[in-house]
C-alpha positions in Angstrom: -3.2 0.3 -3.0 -0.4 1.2 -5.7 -0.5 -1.0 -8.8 1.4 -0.7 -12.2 0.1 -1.4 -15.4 1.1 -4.9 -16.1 1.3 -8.1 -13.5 4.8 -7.8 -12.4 5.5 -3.9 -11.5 3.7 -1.7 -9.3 5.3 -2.0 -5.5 7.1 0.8 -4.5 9.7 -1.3 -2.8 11.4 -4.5 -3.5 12.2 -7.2 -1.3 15.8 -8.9 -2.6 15.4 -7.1 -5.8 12.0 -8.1 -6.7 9.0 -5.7 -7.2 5.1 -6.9 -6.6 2.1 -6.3 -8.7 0.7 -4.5 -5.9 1.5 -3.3 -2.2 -1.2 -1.8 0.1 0.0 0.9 2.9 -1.7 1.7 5.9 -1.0 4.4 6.7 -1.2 5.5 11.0 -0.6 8.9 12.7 0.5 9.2 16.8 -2.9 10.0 18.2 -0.7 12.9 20.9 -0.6 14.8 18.0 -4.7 15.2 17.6 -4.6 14.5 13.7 -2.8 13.3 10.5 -2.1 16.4 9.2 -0.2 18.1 12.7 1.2 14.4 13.6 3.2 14.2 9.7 5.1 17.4 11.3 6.7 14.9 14.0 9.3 12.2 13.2 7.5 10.1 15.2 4.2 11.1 13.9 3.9 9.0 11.5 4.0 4.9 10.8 3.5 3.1 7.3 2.4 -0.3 7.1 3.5 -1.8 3.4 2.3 -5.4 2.5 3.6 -6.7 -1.0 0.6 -9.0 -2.8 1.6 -11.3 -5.8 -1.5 -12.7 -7.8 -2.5 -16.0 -7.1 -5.0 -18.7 -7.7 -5.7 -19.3 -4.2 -9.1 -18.6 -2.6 -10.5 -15.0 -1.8 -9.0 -13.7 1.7 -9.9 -10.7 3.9 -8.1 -8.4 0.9 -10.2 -9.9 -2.0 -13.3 -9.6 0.0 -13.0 -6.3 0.4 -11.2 -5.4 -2.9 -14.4 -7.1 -4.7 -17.2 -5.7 -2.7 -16.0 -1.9 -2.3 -13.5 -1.0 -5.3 -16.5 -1.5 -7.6 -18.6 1.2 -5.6 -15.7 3.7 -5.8 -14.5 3.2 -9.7 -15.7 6.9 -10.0 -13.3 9.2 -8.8 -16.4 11.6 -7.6 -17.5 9.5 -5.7 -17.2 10.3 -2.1 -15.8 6.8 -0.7 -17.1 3.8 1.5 -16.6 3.0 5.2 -16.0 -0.4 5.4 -14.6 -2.4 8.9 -12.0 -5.0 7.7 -10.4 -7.5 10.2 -6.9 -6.8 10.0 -5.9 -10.6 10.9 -6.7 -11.6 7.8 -4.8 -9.1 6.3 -1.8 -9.5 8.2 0.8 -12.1 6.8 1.4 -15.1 9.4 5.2 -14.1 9.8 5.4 -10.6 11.4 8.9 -10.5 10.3 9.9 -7.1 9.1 12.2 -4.5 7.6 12.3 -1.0 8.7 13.2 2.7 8.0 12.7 6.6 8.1 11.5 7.3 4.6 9.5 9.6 3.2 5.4 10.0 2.4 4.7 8.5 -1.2 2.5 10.9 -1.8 3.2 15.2 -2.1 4.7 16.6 -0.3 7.0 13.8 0.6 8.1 14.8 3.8 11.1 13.0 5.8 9.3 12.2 8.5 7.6 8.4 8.1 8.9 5.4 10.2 8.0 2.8 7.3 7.6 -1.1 8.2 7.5 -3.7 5.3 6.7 -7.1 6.0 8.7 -9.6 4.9 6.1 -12.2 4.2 4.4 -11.4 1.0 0.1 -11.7 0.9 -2.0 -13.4 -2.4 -4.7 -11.5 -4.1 -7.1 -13.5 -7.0 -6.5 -11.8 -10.9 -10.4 -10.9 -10.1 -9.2 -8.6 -7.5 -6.5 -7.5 -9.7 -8.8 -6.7 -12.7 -11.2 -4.5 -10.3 -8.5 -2.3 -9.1 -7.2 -2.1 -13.3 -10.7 -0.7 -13.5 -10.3 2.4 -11.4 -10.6 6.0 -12.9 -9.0 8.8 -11.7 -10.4 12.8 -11.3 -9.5 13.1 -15.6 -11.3 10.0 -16.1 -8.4 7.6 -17.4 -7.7 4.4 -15.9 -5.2 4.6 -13.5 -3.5 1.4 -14.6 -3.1 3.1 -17.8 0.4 4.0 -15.9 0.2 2.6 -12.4 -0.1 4.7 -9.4 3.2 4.1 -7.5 6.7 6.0 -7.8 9.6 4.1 -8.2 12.2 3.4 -6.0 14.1 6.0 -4.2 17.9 6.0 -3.2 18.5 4.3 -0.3 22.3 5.7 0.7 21.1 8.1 3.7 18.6 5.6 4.9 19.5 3.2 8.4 17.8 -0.1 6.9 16.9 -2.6 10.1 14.9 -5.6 10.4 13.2 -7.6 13.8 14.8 -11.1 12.7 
């Protein structure tokens, strides 16, 4: 998840101009490659899912559910993670529309080598979900809402921007 430190910023891309208070990225590898690591050598080693979440009233979905059960299990950054199965079709907006581009990692070393896919159709998340992931500490810590955890927008000039509708 990449969040920002207020309700409005905190997507690392914008759909029409507008940023989100969150986007989650899932993040695959080509499994011909044998790993992440050797497949993020490949241009087509890589594919990044990126759904956009505004905050809503609405009722606790698949995200929520696992936003509220696991993010308060991991708030310390020594802590060594969860394993948790989450049905992706509750994730997963009703409109697969999309955009799509080669871009780069959003995380070091930012490699040119990731086909990225952003939905169209933004997702809702509760302000309790919200709240919990404001609540997260990283290795000094600090909240990491404190500044947000996503970069902001790169220049778009070199990049082929193409969508499926």
């Amino acid at each position: 998840f990449h969040f920002g430190n207020d309700l409005e910023h905190g997507s690392e891309h914008s759909m029409d101009g507008k940023f989100f208070p969150i986007e989650l990225h899932m993040v695959h590898y080509n499994a011909k490659y044998g790993d992440a690591k050797n497949a993020s050598k490949y241009m087509d080693g890589t594919v990044a899912l990126s759904i956009l979440f505004e905050i809503g009233h609405n009722g606790p979905g698949e995200v929520d559910t696992f936003i509220q059960n696991y993010v308060p299990k991991v708030r310390n950054p020594s802590h060594e993670g969860v394993q948790a199965l989450i049905d992706l079709s509750g994730v997963l907006p009703y409109n697969r529309e999309f955009y799509t581009y080669y871009g780069t990692k959003t995380t070091p070393p930012c490699e040119f080598n990731t086909r990225w896919i952003i939905l169209k159709q933004h997702r809702t998340i509760t302000r309790k979900s919200h709240r919990l992931l404001f609540l997260l500490l990283n290795k000094h810590g600090e909240r990491i809402s404190r500044y947000g955890n996503f970069r902001p927008v790169q220049d778009n000039s070199c990049r082929l921007i193409e969508a499926n509708f």
